[in-house]
MIKE-824738 format. One record per residue: residue number from 1; residue in one letter; chain; x, y, z of N, C-alpha, C in turn. Coordinates in steps of 0.02 Angstrom, whole numbers, plus 32768, in hexadecimal, padded with zeros to 4 digits. Atoms other than C-alpha are relative to their C-alpha. Layout:
BEGIN
- tinu|torkol|ronu|n.c1|n.c2|n.c3|ca.c1|ca.c2|ca.c3|c.c1|c.c2|c.c3
- NUM|a|A|X|Y|Z|X|Y|Z|X|Y|Z
...
This chain:
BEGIN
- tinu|torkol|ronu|n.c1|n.c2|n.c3|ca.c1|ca.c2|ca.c3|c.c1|c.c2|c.c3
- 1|x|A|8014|7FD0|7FCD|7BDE|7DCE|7D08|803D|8025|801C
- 2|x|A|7FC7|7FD6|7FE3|7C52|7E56|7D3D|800C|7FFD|804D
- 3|x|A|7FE0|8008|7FC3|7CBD|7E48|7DE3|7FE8|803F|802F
- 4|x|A|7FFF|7FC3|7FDC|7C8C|7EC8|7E69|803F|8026|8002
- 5|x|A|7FBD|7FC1|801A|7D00|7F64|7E52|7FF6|8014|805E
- 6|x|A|7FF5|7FEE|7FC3|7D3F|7F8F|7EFB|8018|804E|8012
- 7|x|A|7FCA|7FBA|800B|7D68|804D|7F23|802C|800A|8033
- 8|x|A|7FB3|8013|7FF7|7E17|8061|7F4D|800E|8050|8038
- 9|x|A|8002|7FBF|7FD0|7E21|80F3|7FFF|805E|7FF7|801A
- 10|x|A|7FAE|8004|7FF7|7EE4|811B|8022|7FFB|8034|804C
- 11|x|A|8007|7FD4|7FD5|7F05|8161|80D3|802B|802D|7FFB
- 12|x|A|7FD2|7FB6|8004|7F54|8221|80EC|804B|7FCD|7FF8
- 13|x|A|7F9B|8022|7FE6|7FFC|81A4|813D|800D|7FDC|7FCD
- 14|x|A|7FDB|802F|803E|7FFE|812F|80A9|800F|8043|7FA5
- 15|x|A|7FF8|7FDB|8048|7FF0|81C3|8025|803E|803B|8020
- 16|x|A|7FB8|7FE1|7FE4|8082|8225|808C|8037|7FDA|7FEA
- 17|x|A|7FB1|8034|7FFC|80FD|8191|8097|8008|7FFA|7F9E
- 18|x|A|8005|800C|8064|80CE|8172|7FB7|8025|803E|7FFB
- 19|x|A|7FEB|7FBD|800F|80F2|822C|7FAA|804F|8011|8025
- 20|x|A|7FBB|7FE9|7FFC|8196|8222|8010|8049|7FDC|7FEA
- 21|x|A|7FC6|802F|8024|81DC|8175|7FC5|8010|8030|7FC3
- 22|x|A|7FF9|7FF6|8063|81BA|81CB|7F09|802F|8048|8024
- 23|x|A|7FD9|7FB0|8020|820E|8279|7F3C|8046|7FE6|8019
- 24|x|A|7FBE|8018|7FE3|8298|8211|7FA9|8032|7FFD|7FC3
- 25|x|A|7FD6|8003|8033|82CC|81C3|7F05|7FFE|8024|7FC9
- 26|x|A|7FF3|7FCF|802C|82AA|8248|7E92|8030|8039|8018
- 27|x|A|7FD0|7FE4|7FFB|8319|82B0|7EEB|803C|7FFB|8040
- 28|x|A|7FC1|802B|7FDF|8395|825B|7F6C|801F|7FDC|7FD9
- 29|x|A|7FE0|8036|801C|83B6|81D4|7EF8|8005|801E|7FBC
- 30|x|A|7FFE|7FDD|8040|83A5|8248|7E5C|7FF0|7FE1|7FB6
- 31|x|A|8025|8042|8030|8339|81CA|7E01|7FCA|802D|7FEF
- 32|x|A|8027|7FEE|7FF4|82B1|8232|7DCC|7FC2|7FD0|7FF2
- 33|x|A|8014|8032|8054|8291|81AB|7D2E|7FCE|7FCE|8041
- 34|x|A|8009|803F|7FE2|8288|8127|7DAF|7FC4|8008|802C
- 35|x|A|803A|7FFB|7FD9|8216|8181|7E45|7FC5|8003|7FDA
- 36|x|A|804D|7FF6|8008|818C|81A5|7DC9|7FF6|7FB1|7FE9
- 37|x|A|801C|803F|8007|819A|80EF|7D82|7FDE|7FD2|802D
- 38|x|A|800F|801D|7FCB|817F|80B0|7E2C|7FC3|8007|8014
- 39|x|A|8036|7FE4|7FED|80EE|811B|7E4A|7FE1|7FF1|7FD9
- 40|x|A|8031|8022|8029|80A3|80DE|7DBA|7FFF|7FBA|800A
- 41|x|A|8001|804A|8010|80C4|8033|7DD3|7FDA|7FE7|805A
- 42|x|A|8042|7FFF|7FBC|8074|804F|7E94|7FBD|7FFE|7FEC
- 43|x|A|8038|800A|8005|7FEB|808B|7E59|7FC9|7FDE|7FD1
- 44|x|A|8019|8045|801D|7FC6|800E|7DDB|7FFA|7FD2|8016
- 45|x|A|8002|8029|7FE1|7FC9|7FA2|7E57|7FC3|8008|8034
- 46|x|A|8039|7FE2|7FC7|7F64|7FFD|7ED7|7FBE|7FFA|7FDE
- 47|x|A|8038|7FF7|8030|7EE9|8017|7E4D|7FE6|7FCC|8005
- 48|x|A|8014|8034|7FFF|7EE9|7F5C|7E2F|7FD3|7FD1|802E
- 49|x|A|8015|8026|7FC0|7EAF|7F27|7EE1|7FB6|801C|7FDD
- 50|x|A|8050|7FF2|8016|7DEC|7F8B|7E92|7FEF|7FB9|7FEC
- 51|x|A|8022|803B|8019|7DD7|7EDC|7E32|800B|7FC0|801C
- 52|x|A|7FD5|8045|7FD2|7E57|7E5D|7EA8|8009|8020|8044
- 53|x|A|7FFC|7FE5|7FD0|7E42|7EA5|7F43|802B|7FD6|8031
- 54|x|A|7FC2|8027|7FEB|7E94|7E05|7F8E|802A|7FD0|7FEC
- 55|x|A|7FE0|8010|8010|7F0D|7DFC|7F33|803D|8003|8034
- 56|x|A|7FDF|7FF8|7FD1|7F84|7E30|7FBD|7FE9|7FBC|8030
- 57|x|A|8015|802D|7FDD|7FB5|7DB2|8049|7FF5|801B|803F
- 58|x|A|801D|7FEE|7FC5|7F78|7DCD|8102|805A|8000|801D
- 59|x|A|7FB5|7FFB|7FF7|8025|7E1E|8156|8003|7FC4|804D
- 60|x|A|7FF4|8037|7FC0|8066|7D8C|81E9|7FF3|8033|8041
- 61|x|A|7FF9|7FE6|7FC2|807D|7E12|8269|7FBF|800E|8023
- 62|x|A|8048|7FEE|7FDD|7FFD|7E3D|82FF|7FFC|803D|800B
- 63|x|A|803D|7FFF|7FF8|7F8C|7E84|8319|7FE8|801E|7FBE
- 64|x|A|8002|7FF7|804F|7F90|7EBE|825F|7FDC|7FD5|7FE4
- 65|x|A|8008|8044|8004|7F67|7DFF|8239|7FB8|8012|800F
- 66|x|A|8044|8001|7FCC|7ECB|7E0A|829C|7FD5|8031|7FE8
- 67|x|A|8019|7FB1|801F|7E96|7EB1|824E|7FE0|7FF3|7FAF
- 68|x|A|8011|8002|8047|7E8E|7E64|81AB|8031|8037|7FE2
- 69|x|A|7FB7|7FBE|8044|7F35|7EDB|8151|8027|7FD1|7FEC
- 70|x|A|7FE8|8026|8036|7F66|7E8B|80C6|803C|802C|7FF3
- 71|x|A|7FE0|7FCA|802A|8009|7EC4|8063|800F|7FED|7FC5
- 72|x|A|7FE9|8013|8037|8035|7EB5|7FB5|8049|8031|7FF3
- 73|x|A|7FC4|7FDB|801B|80F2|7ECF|7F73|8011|8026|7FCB
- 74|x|A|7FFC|7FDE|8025|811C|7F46|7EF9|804F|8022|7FFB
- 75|x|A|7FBC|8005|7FF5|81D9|7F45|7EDA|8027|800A|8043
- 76|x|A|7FD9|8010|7FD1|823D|7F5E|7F66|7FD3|801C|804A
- 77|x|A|8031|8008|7FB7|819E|7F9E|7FD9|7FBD|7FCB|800C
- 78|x|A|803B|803A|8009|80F8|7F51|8011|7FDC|8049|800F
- 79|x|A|8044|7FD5|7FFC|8056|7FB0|800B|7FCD|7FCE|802B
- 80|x|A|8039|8014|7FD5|7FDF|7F91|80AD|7FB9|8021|7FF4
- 81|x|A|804F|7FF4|801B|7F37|7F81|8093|7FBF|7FE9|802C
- 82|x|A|8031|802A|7FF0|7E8F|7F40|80CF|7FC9|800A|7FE4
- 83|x|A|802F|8013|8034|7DF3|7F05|8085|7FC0|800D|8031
- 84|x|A|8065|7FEB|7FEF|7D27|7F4C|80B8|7FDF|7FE9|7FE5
- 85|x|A|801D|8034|803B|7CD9|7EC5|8063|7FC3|801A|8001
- 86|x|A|803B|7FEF|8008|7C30|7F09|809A|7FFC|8030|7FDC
- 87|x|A|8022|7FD1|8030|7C29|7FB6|8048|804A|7FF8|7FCF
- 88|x|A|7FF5|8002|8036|7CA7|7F7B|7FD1|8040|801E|7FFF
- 89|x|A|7FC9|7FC2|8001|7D52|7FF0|8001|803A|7FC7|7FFC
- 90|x|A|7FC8|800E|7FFD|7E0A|7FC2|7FFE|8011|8048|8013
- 91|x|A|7FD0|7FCF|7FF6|7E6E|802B|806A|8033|800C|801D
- 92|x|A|7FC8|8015|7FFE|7F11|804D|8052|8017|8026|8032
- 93|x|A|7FF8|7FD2|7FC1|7F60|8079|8106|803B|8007|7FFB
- 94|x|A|7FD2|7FDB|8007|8017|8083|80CF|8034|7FD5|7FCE
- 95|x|A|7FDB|8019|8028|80A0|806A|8065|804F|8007|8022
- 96|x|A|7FB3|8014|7FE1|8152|802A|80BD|803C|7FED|7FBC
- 97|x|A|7FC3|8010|801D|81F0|8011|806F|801D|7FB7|8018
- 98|x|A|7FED|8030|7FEB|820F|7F62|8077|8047|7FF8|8027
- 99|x|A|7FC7|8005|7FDA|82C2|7F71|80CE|800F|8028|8038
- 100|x|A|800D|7FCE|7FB9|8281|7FDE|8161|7FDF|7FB1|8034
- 101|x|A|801E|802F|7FBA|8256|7F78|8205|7FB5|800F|7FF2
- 102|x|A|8033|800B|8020|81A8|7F43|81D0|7FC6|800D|804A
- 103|x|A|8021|800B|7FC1|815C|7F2C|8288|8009|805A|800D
- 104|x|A|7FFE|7FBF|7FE0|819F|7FED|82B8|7FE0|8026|7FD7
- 105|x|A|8038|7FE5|8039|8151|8029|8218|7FB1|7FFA|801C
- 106|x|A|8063|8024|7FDA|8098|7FC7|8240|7FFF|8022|802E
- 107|x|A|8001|7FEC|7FB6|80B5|8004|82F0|7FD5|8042|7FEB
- 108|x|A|8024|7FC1|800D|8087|80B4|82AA|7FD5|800A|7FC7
- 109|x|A|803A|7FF2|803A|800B|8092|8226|7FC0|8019|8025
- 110|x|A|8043|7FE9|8005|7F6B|80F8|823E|7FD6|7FDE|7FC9
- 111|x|A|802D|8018|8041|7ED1|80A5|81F6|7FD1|8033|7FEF
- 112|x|A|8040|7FC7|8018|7E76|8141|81ED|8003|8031|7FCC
Protein backbone atom coordinates (compact mmCIF):
# COMPACT_ATOMS: atom_id res chain seq x y z
CA UNK A 1 0.00 0.00 0.00
CA UNK A 2 1.43 3.30 -0.94
CA UNK A 3 2.54 5.94 1.80
CA UNK A 4 0.40 9.13 1.81
CA UNK A 5 2.21 11.75 -0.48
CA UNK A 6 2.28 14.93 1.43
CA UNK A 7 2.19 18.35 -0.60
CA UNK A 8 5.19 20.28 0.04
CA UNK A 9 3.85 24.66 0.53
CA UNK A 10 7.19 26.92 0.84
CA UNK A 11 6.56 30.40 2.41
CA UNK A 12 7.27 33.88 0.21
CA UNK A 13 10.37 34.27 3.44
CA UNK A 14 11.67 30.76 2.99
CA UNK A 15 11.69 31.01 -0.98
CA UNK A 16 13.51 34.64 -0.62
CA UNK A 17 16.26 33.51 1.85
CA UNK A 18 16.77 29.88 -0.96
CA UNK A 19 16.92 32.53 -3.68
CA UNK A 20 19.44 34.75 -1.80
CA UNK A 21 21.77 31.84 -0.30
CA UNK A 22 21.93 30.38 -4.22
CA UNK A 23 22.65 34.00 -5.79
CA UNK A 24 24.96 34.85 -2.53
CA UNK A 25 27.15 31.98 -3.65
CA UNK A 26 26.73 32.12 -7.21
CA UNK A 27 27.97 35.43 -7.19
CA UNK A 28 29.84 36.70 -3.93
CA UNK A 29 31.59 33.55 -3.62
CA UNK A 30 31.79 33.03 -7.49
CA UNK A 31 30.70 29.42 -7.20
CA UNK A 32 28.09 29.29 -9.68
CA UNK A 33 28.85 25.19 -10.07
CA UNK A 34 28.37 24.96 -6.40
CA UNK A 35 25.05 27.42 -5.77
CA UNK A 36 23.06 25.43 -8.28
CA UNK A 37 24.33 22.08 -6.71
CA UNK A 38 23.04 23.23 -3.49
CA UNK A 39 19.77 24.17 -4.85
CA UNK A 40 19.40 20.98 -6.16
CA UNK A 41 20.45 19.16 -3.35
CA UNK A 42 17.72 21.52 -1.16
CA UNK A 43 15.30 20.70 -3.10
CA UNK A 44 15.73 17.12 -3.20
CA UNK A 45 15.42 17.23 0.08
CA UNK A 46 12.47 19.51 0.42
CA UNK A 47 10.88 17.29 -2.13
CA UNK A 48 11.67 14.32 0.06
CA UNK A 49 9.70 15.51 3.22
CA UNK A 50 6.16 14.63 0.32
CA UNK A 51 6.91 10.82 1.39
CA UNK A 52 9.06 11.40 5.08
CA UNK A 53 7.50 14.27 6.22
CA UNK A 54 9.15 13.55 9.68
CA UNK A 55 12.00 13.03 8.74
CA UNK A 56 13.26 16.30 10.20
CA UNK A 57 13.78 16.67 14.03
CA UNK A 58 11.46 19.04 16.15
CA UNK A 59 13.97 22.36 16.53
CA UNK A 60 14.82 22.64 20.79
CA UNK A 61 14.07 26.30 20.75
CA UNK A 62 10.64 28.01 22.02
CA UNK A 63 8.13 28.61 21.17
CA UNK A 64 9.09 27.04 17.73
CA UNK A 65 9.17 23.62 19.81
CA UNK A 66 5.61 24.07 20.74
CA UNK A 67 4.53 25.05 17.20
CA UNK A 68 5.58 21.82 15.98
CA UNK A 69 8.86 23.37 13.34
CA UNK A 70 10.84 20.78 12.60
CA UNK A 71 14.30 21.34 10.71
CA UNK A 72 16.20 19.17 8.54
CA UNK A 73 20.06 19.88 7.61
CA UNK A 74 21.17 20.23 4.30
CA UNK A 75 24.92 21.03 4.24
CA UNK A 76 25.91 23.82 6.05
CA UNK A 77 22.03 25.17 6.48
CA UNK A 78 18.83 23.77 8.03
CA UNK A 79 15.50 23.97 6.31
CA UNK A 80 12.41 24.87 8.81
CA UNK A 81 9.46 23.22 8.34
CA UNK A 82 6.16 22.02 9.78
CA UNK A 83 3.83 19.25 9.28
CA UNK A 84 -0.55 19.60 8.60
CA UNK A 85 -1.07 16.11 9.15
CA UNK A 86 -4.80 16.70 8.64
CA UNK A 87 -5.02 17.98 5.05
CA UNK A 88 -1.76 16.44 4.43
CA UNK A 89 0.80 19.77 3.80
CA UNK A 90 4.43 20.28 4.74
CA UNK A 91 5.35 23.78 4.99
CA UNK A 92 8.44 24.98 4.49
CA UNK A 93 8.74 28.42 6.56
CA UNK A 94 12.48 29.01 6.00
CA UNK A 95 15.76 28.18 5.12
CA UNK A 96 18.81 29.56 7.59
CA UNK A 97 22.33 29.24 7.14
CA UNK A 98 23.44 27.10 9.76
CA UNK A 99 26.26 29.57 11.13
CA UNK A 100 23.81 32.57 11.54
CA UNK A 101 22.40 33.00 15.21
CA UNK A 102 19.60 30.47 14.87
CA UNK A 103 17.16 32.03 17.65
CA UNK A 104 17.52 35.76 15.74
CA UNK A 105 16.79 34.03 12.51
CA UNK A 106 13.38 32.00 14.10
CA UNK A 107 12.71 35.31 15.78
CA UNK A 108 11.67 36.56 12.22
CA UNK A 109 10.21 33.57 10.61
CA UNK A 110 6.71 34.27 9.20
CA UNK A 111 4.51 31.21 9.06
CA UNK A 112 2.33 32.67 6.57
Amino acid sequence: MAENMYTITITVQAEQQLQEIVKYIASELKAPKAALRLLNEMESSISSLSQFPNRGTLTEEEPWRSSGIRKMPVKNFLIYFCIDEENSTVQITAVICGKREQLKQLSKMNME
